[in-house]
C-alpha positions as CSV (number, residue, x, y, z in Angstrom):
1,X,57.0,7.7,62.5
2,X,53.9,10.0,62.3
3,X,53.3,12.9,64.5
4,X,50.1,10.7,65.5
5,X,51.8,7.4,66.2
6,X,54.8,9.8,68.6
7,X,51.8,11.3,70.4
8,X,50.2,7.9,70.9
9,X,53.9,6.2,71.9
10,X,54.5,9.0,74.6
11,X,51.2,8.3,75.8
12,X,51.4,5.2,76.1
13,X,54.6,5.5,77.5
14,X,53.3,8.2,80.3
15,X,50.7,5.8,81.0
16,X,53.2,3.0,82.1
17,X,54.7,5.2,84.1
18,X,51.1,6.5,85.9
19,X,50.7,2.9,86.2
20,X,53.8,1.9,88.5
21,X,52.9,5.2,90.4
22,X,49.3,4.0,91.0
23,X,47.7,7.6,90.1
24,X,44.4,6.5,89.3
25,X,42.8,9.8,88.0
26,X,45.9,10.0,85.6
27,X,46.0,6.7,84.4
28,X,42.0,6.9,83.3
29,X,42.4,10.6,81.7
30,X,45.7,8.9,79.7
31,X,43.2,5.9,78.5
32,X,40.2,7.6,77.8
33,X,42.6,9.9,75.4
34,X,44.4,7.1,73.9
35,X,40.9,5.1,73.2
36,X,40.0,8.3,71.6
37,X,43.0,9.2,69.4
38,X,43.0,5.7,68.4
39,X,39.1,6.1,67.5
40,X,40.5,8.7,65.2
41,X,38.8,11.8,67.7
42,X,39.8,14.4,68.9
43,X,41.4,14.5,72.7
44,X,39.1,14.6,75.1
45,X,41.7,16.2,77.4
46,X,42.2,18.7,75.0
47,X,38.3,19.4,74.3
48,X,37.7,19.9,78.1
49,X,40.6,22.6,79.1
50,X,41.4,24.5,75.9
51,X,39.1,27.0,74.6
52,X,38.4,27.1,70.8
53,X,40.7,29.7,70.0
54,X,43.4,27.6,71.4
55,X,42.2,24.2,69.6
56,X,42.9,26.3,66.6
57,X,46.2,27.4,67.4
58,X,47.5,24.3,68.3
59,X,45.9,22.6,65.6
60,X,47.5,25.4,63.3
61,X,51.1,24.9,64.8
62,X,51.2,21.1,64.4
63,X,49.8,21.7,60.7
64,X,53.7,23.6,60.0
């Protein structure tokens, strides 16, 4: 299994969970990511709260 298809099982995953718990804010942040990962874009989640530097250094990480 591909790094992408884990990231998009545990998100799917967390958003069953957010589900059962009714958290409504979580449960649309979790869908509007996984609607965008599966759109092949980049997190939205990600694009709002990290700053470019650390878009880079996460994206450099994952790359190793």
């Amino acid at each position: 299994m591909s790094d992408y298809e884990q990231l998009l099982e545990g998100l799917k995953k967390v958003l069953s969970i957010a589900k059962a718990n009714g958290n409504k804010l979580f449960i649309d942040n979790i869908e509007r990511d996984i609607k965008a990962l599966e759109a092949g874009e980049e997190s939205p989640i990600i694009k709002e709260y990290l700053t470019p530097e650390e878009r880079m250094a996460n994206h450099s990480a994952n790359e190793d």
